[in-house]
VOPAKE-719086 format. One line per 3 residues: their letters; for each residue x, y, z of N, C-alpha, C, CB. Coordinates in pm, 1 decimal. Glycine has a CB too. Layout:
residues N
a) X:Y:Z:X:Y:Z:X:Y:Z:X:Y:Z  ...
END
This chain:
residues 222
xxx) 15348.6:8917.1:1637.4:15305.2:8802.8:1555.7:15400.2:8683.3:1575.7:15299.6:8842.5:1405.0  15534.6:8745.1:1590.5:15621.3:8603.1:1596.8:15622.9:8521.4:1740.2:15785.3:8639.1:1562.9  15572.7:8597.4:1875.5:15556.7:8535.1:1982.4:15462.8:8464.9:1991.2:15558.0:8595.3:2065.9
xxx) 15344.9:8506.2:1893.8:15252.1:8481.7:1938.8:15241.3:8287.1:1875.4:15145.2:8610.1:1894.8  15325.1:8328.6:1767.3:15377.9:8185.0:1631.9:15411.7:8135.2:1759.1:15535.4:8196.2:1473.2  15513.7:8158.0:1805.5:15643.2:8079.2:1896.2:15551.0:8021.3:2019.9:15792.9:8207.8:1966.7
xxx) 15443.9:8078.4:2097.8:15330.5:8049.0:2171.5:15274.1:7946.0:2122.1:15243.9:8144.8:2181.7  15266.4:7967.7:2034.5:15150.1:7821.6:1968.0:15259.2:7716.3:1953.5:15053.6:7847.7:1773.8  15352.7:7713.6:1883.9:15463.6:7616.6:1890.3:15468.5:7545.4:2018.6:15593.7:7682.8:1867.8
xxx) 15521.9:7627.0:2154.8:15539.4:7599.0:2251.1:15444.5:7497.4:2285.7:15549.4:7694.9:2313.0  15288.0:7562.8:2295.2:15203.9:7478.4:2285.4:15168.8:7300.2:2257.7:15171.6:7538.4:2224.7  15213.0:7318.5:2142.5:15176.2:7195.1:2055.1:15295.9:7074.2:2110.7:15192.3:7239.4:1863.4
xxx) 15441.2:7168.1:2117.3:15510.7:7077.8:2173.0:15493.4:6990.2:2291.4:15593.5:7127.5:2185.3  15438.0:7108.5:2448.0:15374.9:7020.0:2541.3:15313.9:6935.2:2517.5:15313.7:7057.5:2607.5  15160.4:6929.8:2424.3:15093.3:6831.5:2412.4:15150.1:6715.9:2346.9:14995.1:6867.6:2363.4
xxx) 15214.4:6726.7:2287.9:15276.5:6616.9:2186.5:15400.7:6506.4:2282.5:15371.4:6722.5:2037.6  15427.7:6589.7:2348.4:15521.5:6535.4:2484.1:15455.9:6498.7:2580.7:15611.7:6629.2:2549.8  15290.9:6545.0:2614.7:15150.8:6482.1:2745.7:15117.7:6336.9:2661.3:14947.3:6619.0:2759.2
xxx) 15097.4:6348.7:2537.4:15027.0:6227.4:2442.6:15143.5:6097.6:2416.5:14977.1:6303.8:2267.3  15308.3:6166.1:2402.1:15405.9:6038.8:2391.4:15376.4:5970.7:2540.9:15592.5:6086.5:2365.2  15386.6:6070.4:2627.4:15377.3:6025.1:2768.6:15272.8:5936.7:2813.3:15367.7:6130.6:2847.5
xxx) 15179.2:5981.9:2761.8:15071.7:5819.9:2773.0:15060.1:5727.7:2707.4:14948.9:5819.6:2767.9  15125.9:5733.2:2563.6:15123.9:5626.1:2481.8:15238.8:5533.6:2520.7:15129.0:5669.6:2341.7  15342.6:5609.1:2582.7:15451.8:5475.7:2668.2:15418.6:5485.0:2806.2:15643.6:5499.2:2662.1
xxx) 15322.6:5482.7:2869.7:15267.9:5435.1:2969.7:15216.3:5276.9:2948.4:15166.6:5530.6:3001.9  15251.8:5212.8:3105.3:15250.8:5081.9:3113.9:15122.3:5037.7:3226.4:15403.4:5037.1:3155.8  15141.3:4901.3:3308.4:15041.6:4887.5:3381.9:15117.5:4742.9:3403.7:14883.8:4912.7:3321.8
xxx) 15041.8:4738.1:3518.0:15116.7:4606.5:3631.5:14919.4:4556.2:3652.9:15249.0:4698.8:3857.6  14961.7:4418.0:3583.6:14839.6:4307.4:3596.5:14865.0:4248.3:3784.7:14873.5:4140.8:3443.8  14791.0:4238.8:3826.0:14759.5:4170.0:3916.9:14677.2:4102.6:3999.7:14783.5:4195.7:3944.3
xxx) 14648.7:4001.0:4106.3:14522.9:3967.2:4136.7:14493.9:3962.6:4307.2:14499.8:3830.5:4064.3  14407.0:3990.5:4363.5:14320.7:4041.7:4445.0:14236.0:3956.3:4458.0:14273.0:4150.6:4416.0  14237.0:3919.8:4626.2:14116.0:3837.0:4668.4:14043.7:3913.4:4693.2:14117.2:3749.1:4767.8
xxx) 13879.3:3920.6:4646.4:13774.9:3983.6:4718.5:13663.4:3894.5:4797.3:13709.5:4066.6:4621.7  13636.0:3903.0:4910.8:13527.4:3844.7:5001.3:13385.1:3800.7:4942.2:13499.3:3947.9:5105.2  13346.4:3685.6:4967.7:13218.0:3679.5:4837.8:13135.6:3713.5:4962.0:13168.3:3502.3:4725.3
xxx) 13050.1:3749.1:4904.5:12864.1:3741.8:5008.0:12783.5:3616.4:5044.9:12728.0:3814.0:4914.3  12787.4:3549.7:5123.5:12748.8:3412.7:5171.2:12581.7:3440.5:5244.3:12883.4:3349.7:5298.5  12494.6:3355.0:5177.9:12321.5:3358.0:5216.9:12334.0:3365.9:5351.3:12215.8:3217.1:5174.7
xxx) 12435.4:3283.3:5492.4:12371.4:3259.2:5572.8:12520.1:3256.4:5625.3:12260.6:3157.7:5568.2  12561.1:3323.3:5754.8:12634.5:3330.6:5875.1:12653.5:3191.4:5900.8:12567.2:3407.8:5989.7  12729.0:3127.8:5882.6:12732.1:3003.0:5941.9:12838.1:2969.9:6030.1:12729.3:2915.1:5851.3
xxx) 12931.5:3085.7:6040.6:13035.7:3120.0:6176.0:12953.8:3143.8:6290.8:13134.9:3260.9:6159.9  12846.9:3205.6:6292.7:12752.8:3225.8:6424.1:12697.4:3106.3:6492.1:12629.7:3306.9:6390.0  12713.7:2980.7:6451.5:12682.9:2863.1:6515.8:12832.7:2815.0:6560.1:12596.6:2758.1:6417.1
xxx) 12791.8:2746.1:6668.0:12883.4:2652.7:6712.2:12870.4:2522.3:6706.2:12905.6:2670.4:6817.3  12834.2:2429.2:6616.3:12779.0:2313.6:6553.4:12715.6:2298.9:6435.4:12707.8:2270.6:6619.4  12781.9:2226.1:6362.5:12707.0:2210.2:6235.7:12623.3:2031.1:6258.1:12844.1:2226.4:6081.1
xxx) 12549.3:2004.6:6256.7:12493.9:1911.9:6294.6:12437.8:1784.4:6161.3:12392.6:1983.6:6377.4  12499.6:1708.1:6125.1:12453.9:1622.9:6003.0:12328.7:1533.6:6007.6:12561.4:1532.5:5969.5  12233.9:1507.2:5969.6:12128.6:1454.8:6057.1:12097.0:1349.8:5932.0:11994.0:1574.6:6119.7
xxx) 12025.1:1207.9:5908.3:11998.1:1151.1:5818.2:11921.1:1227.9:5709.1:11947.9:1054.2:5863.7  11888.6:1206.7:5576.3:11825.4:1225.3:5476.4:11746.7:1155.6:5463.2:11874.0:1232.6:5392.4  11611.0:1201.9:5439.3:11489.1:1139.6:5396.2:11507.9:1118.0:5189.8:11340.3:1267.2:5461.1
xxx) 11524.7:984.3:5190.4:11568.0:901.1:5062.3:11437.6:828.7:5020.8:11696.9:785.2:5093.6  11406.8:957.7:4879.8:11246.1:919.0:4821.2:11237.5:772.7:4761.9:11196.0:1028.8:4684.9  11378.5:715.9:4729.5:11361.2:561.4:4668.3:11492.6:529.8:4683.6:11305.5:535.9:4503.9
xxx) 11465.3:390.8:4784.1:11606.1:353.0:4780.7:11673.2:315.8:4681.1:11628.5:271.2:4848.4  11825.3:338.0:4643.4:11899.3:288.6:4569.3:11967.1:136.9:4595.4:11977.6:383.1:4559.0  12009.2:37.1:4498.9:11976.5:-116.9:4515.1:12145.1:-137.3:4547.2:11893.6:-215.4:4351.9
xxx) 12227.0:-35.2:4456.5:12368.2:-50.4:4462.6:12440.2:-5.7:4548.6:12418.7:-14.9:4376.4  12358.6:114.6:4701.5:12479.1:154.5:4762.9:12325.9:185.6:4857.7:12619.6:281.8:4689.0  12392.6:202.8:4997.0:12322.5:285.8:5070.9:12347.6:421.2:5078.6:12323.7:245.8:5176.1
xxx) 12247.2:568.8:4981.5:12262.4:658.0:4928.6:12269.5:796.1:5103.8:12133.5:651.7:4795.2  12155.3:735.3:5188.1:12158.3:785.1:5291.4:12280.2:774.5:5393.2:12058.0:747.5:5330.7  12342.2:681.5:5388.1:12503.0:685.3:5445.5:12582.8:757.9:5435.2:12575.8:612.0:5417.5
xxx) 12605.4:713.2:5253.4:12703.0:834.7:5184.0:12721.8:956.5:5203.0:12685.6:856.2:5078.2  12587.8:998.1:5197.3:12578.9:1142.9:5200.1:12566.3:1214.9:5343.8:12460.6:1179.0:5117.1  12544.7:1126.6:5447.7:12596.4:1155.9:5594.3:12739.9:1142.3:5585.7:12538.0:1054.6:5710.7
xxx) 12798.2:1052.9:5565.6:12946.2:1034.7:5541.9:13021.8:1167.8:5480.2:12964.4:909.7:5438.9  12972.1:1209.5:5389.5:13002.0:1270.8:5240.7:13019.9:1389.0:5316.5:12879.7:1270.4:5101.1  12909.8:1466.6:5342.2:12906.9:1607.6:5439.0:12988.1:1642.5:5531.4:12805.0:1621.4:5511.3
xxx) 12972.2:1514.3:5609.4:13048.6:1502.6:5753.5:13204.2:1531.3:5735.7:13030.8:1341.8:5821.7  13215.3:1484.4:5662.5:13359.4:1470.4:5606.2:13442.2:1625.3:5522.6:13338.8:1335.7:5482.7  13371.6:1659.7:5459.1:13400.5:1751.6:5405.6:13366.2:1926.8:5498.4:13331.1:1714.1:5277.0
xxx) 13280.4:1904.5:5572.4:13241.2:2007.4:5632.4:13319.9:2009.4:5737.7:13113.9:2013.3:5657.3  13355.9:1904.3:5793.5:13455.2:1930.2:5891.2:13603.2:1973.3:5807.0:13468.9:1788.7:5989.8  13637.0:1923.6:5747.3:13805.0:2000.3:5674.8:13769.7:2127.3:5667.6:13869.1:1953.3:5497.4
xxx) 13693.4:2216.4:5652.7:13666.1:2336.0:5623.3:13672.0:2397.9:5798.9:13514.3:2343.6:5525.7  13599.0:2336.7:5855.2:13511.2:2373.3:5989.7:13524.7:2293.4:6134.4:13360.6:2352.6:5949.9  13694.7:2267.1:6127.3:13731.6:2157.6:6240.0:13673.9:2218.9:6335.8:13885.1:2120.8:6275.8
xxx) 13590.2:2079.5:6434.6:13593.8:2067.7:6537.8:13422.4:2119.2:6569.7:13721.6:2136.8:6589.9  13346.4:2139.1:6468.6:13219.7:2213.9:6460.2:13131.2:2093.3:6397.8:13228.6:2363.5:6361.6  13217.9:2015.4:6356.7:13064.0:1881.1:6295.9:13092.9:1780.2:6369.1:13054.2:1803.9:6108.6
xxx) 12933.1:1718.2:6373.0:12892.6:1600.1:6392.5:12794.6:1543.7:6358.3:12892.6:1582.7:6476.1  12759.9:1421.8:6338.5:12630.8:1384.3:6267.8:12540.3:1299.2:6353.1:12660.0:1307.6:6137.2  12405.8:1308.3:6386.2:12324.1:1242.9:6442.7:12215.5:1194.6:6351.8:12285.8:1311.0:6542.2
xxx) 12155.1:1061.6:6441.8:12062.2:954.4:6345.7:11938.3:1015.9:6376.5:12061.1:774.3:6385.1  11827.8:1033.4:6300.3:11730.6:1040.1:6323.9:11638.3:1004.7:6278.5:11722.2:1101.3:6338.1  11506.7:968.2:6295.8:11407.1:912.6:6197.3:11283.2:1037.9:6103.6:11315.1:796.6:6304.8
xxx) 11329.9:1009.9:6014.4:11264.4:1079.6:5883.1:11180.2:989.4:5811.5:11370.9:1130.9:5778.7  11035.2:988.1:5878.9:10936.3:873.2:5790.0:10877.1:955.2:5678.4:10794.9:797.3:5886.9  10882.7:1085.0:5699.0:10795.9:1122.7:5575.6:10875.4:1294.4:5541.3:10587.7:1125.7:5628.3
xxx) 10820.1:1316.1:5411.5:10897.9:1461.1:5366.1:10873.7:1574.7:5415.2:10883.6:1498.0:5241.8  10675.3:1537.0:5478.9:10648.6:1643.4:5525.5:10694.8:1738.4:5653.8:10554.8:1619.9:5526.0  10784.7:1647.6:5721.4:10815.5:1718.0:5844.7:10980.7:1766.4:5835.0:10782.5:1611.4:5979.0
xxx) 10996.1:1816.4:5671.7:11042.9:1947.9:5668.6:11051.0:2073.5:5736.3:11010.9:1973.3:5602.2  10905.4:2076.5:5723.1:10826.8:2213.6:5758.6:10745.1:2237.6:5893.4:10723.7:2233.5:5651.6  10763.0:2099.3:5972.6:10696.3:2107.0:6123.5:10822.1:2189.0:6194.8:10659.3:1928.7:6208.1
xxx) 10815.8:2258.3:6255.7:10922.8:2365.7:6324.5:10939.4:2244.5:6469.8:10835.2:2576.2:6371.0  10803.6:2226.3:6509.2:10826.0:2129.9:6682.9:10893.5:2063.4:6643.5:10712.7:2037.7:6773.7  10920.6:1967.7:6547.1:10989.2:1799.4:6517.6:11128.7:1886.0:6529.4:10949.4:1685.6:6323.0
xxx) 11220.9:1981.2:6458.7:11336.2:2007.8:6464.1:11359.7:2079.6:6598.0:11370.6:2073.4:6350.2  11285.8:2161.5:6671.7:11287.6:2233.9:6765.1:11287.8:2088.2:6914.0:11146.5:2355.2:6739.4  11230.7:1973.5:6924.7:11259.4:1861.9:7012.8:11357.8:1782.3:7000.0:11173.4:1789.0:7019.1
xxx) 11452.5:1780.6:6866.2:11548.5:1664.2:6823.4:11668.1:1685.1:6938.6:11611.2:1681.1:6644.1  11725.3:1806.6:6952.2:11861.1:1836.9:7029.9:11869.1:1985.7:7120.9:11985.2:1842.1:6908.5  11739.8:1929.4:7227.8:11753.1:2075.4:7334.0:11889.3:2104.1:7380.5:11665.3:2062.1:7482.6
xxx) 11972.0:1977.4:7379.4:12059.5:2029.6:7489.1:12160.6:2063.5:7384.3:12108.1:1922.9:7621.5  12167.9:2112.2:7253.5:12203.6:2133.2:7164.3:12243.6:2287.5:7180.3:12120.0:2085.9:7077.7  12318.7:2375.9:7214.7:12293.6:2512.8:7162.7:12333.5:2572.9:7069.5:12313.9:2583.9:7224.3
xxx) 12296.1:2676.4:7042.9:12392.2:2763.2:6904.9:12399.9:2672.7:6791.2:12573.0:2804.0:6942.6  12323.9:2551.8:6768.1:12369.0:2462.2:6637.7:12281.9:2486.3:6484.5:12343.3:2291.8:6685.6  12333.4:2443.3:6393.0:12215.4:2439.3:6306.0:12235.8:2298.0:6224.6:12207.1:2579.7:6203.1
xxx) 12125.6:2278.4:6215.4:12141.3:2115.5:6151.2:12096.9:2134.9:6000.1:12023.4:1982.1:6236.8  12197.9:2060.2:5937.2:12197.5:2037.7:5773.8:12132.4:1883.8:5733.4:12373.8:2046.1:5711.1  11977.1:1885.4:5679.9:11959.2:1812.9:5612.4:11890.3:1794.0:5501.8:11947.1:1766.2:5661.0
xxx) 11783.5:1698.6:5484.8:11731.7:1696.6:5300.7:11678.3:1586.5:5257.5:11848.8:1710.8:5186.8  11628.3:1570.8:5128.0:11565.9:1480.6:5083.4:11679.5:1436.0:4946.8:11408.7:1532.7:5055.9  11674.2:1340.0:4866.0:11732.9:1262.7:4793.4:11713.0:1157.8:4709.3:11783.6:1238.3:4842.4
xxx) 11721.3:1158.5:4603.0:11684.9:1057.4:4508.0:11796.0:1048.0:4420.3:11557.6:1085.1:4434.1  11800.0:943.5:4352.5:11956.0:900.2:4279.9:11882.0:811.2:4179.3:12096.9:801.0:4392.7  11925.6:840.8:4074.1:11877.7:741.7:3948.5:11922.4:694.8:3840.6:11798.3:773.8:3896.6
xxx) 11924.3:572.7:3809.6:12009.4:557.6:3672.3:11925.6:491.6:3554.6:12145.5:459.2:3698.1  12001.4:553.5:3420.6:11907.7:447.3:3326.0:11971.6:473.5:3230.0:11746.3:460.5:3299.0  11941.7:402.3:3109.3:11998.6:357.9:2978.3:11939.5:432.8:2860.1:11975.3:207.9:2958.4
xxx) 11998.7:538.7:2770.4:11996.3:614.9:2662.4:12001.8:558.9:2561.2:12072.2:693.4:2657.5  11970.1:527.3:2474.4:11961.8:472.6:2343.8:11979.1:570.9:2248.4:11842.5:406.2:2320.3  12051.6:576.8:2137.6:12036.4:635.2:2007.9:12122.0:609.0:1905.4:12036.2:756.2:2016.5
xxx) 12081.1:621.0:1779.1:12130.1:609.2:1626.7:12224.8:722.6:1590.0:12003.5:614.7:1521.2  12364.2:709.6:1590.3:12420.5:834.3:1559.0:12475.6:794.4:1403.7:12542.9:885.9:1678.4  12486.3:929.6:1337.6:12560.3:922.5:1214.7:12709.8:959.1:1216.5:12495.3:1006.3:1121.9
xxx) 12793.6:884.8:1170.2:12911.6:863.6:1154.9:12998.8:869.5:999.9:12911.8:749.4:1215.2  13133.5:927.9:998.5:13156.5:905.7:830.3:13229.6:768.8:842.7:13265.8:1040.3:737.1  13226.9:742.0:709.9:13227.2:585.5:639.5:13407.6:653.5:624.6:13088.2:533.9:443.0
xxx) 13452.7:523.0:686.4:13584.2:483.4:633.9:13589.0:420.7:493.4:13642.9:388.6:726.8  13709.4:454.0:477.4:13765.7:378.5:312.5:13658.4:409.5:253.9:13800.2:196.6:287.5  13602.7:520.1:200.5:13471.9:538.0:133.8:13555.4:638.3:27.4:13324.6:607.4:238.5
xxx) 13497.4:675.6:-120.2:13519.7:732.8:-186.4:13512.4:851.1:-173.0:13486.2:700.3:-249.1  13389.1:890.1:-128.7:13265.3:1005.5:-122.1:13323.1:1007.3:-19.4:13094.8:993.8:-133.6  13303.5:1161.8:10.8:13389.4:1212.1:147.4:13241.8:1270.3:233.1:13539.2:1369.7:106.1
xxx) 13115.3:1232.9:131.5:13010.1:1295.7:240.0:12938.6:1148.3:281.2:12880.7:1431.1:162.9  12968.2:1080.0:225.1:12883.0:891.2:250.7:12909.0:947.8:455.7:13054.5:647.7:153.8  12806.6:869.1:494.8:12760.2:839.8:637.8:12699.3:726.6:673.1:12678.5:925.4:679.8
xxx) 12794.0:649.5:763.4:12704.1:547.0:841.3:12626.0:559.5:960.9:12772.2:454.9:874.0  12561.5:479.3:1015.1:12477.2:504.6:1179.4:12496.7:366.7:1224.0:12280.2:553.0:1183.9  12534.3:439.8:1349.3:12594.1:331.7:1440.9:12528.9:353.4:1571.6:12757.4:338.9:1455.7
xxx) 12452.4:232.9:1621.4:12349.0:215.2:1764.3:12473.7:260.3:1893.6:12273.7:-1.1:1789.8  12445.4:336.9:2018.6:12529.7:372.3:2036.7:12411.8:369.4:2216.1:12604.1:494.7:1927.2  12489.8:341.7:2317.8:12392.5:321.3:2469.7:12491.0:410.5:2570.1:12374.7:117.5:2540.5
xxx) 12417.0:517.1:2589.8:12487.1:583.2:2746.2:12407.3:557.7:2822.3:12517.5:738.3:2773.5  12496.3:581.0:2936.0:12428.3:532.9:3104.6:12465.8:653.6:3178.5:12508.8:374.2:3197.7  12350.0:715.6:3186.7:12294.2:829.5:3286.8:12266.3:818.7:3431.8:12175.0:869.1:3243.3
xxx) 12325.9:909.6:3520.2:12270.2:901.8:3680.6:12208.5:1083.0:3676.2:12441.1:858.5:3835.6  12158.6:1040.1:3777.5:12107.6:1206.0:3781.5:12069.2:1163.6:3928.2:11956.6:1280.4:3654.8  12110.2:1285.5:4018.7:12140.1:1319.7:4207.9:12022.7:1408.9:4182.9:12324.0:1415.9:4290.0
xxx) 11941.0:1427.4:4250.6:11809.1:1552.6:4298.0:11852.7:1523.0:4449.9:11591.7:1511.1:4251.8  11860.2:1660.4:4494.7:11924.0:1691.6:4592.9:11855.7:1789.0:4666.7:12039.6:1723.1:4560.1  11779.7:1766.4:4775.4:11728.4:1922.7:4846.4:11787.9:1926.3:4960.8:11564.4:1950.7:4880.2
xxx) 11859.1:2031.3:4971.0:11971.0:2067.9:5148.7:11845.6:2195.8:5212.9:12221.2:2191.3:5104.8  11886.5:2123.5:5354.4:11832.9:2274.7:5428.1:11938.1:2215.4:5570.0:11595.0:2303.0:5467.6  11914.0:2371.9:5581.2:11990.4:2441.2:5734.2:11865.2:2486.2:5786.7:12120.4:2591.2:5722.3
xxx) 11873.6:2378.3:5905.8:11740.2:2444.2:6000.1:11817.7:2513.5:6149.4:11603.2:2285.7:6056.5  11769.3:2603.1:6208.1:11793.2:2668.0:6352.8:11762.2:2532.6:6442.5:11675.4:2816.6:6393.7  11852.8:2493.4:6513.1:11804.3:2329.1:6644.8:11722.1:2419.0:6738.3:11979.7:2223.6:6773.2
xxx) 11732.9:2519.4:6794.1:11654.7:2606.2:6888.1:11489.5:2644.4:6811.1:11759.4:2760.4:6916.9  11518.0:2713.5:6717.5:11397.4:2742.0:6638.1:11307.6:2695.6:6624.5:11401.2:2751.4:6552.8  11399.0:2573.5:6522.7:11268.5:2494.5:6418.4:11272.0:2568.1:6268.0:11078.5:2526.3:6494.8
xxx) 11321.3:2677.4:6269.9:11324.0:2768.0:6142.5:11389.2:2703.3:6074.6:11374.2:2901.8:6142.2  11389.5:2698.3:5937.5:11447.3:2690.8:5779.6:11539.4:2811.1:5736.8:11317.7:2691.8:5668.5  11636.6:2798.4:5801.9:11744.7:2955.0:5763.8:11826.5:2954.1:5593.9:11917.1:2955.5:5909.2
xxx) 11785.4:2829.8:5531.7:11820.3:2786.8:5428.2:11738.5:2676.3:5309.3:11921.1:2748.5:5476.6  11713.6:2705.2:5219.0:11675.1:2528.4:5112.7:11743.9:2601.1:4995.5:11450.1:2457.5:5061.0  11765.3:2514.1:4958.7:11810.3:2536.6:4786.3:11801.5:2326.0:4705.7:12062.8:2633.3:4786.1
xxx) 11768.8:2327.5:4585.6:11749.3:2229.4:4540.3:11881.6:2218.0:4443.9:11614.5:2225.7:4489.8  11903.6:2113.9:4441.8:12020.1:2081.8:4354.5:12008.9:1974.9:4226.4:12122.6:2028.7:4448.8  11998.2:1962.7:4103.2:11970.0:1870.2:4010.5:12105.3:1833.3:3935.7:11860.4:1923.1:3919.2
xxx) 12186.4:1714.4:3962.6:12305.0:1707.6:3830.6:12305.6:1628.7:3798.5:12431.6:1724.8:3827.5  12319.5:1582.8:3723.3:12313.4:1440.8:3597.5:12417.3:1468.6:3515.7:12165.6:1424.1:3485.2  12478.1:1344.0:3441.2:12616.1:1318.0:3367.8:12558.8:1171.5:3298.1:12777.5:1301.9:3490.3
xxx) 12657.3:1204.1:3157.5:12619.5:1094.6:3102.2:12738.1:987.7:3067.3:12546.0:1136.2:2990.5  12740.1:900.1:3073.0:12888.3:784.1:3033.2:12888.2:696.0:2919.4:12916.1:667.5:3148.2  12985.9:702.5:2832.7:12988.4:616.3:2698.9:12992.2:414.2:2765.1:13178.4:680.5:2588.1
xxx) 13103.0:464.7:2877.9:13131.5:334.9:2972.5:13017.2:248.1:3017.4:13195.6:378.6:3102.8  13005.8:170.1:2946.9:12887.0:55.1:2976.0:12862.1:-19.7:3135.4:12927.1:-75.9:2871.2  12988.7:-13.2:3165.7:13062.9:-97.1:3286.1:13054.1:38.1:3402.0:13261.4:-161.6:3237.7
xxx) 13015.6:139.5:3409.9:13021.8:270.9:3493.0:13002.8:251.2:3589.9:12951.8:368.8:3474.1  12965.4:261.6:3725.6:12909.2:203.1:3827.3:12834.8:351.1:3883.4:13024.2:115.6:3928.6  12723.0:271.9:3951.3:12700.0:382.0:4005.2:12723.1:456.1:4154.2:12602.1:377.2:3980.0
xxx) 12814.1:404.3:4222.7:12893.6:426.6:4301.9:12992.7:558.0:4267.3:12950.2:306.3:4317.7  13084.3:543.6:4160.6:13170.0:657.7:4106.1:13104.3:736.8:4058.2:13261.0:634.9:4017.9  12962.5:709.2:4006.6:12903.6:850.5:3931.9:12880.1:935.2:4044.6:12753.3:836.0:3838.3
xxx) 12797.9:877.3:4138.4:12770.9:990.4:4250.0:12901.5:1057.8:4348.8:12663.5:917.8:4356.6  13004.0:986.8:4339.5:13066.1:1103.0:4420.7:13096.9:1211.1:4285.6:13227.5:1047.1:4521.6  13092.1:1210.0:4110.7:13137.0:1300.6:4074.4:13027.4:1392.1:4091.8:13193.2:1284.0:3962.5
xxx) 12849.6:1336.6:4076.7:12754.7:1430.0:4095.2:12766.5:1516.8:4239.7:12625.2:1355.0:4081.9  12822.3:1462.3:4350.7:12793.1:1519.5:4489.1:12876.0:1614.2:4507.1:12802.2:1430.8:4601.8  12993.7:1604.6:4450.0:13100.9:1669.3:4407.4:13086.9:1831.1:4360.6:13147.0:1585.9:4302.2
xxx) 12992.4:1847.2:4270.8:12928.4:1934.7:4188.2:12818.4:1990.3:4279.8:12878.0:1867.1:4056.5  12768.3:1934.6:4365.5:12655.1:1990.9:4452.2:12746.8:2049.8:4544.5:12540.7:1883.9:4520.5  12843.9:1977.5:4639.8:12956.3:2071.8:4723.6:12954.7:2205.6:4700.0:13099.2:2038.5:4695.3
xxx) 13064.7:2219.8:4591.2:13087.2:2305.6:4549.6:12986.9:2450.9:4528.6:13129.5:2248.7:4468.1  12900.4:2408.2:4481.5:12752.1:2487.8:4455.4:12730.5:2561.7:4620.3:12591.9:2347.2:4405.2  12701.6:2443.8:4686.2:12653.2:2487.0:4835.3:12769.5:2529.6:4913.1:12580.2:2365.5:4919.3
xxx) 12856.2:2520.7:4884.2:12990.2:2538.6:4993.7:13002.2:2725.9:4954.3:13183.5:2409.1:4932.1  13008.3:2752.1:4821.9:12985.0:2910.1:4800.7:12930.3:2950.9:4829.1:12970.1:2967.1:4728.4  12781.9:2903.5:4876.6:12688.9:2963.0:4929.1:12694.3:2997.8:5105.9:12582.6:2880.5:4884.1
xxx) 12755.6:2913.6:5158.8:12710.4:2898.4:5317.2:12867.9:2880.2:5373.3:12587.8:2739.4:5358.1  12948.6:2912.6:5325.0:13123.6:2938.5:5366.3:13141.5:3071.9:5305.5:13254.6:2814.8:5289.4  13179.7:3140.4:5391.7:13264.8:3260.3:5333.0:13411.7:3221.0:5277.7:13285.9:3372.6:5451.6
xxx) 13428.7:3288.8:5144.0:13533.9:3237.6:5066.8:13581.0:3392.7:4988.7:13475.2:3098.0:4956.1  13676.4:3377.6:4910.3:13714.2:3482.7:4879.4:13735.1:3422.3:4688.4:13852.2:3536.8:4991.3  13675.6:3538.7:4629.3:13662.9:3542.8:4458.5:13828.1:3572.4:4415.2:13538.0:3696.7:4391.1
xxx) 13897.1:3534.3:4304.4:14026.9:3593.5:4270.9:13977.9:3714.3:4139.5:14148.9:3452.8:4214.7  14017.4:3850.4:4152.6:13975.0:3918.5:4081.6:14115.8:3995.2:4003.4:13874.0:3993.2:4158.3  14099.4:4012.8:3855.7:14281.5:4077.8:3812.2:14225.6:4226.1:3819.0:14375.0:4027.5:3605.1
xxx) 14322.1:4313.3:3825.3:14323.9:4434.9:3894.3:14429.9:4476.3:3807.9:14345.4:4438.1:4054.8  14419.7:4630.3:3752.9:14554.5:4703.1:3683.8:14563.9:4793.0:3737.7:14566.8:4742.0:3548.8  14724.0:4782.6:3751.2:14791.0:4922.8:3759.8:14825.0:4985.1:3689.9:14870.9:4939.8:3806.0
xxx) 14828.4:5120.5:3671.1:14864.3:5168.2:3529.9:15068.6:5258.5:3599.5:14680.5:5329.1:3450.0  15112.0:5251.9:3554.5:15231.8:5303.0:3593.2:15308.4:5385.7:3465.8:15314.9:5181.0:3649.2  15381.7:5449.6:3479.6:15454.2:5563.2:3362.9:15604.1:5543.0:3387.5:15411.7:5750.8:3391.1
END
């Protein structure tokens, strides 16, 4: 009977010494790049090709089709030296998106390339509204005034595609919509769009660059 006491003792002690042992157990935070999944190989070309944008209404304050040849060109090469360039082309209408011959004749002597382009509209206009406000120097701590109050809105509609120059294929579209609003009366619309294009980058650059996610990771250690 008394070994069998002293057995169970023994017992209880291990566990009680397995359970301190994990309760002063620690862990080492750390972080880990992981590889994201990108729609479309875009290391398998040897040219990224910038081509004009078909621009559904011109804008009065900037030439919007420049920019955004500029804009691309520029940025796609820091990522992708030595792989861009941009060519002019004529885009009279939206529909020849989707003609495969029109992209498949632009650049035979073109190989391995894929050309990035799109349609575009840019817009601005004036918000109106009555907001309620609390009343200074007022007694009543619930009194409210309304005060007329004007933001100035742009909004970028944005459609990108990556077509095959050999093909004619559409290896890519995605549509892009961002709009921002400004208390600044005086805003221009020059600065709004690089913050909207800015926001489209980013969007499309995750998509069609392989990049790597930062992920935290534990170690558990004793």
């Amino acid at each position: 009977m008394k070994k069998k006491i002293n057995k169970t003792i023994f017992v209880l002690l291990l566990s009680s010494l397995y359970f301190i042992s994990c309760s002063t157990s620690s862990y080492l935070k750390i972080k880990i790049a992981i590889p994201e999944k990108t729609a479309l190989e875009i290391d398998q070309f040897n040219k990224i090709v910038i081509t004009n944008f078909f621009i559904k209404e011109k804008t009065k304050k900037f030439d919007l089709n420049q920019e955004l040849v500029k804009y691309f060109t520029s940025e796609i090469e820091i990522v992708l030296k030595g792989k861009t360039l941009s060519k002019k082309i004529s885009l009279e209408k939206e529909e020849l998106f989707n003609n495969k011959e029109f992209w498949k004749k632009l650049f035979p002597d073109l190989k391995g390339a894929v050309l990035l382009t799109g349609s575009a509209q840019y817009s601005e206009e004036i918000r109106k509204a009555i907001l309620e406000t609390k009343k200074e120097y007022s007694e009543d701590p619930f009194a409210k005034g309304k005060t007329f109050e004007e933001r100035r809105f742009y909004t970028l509609n944005l459609d990108l595609y990556l077509i095959d120059a050999k093909t004619g294929d559409t290896l890519y579209k995605r549509s892009f919509k961002e709009s921002k609003g400004y208390k600044n009366p005086n805003q221009t619309a020059y600065f709004a769009f690089f913050e909207l294009i800015q926001r489209v980058k980013e969007k499309f650059f995750s998509i069609i660059l392989r990049g790597k996610k930062i992920q935290d990771r534990y170690l558990i250690t004793h």
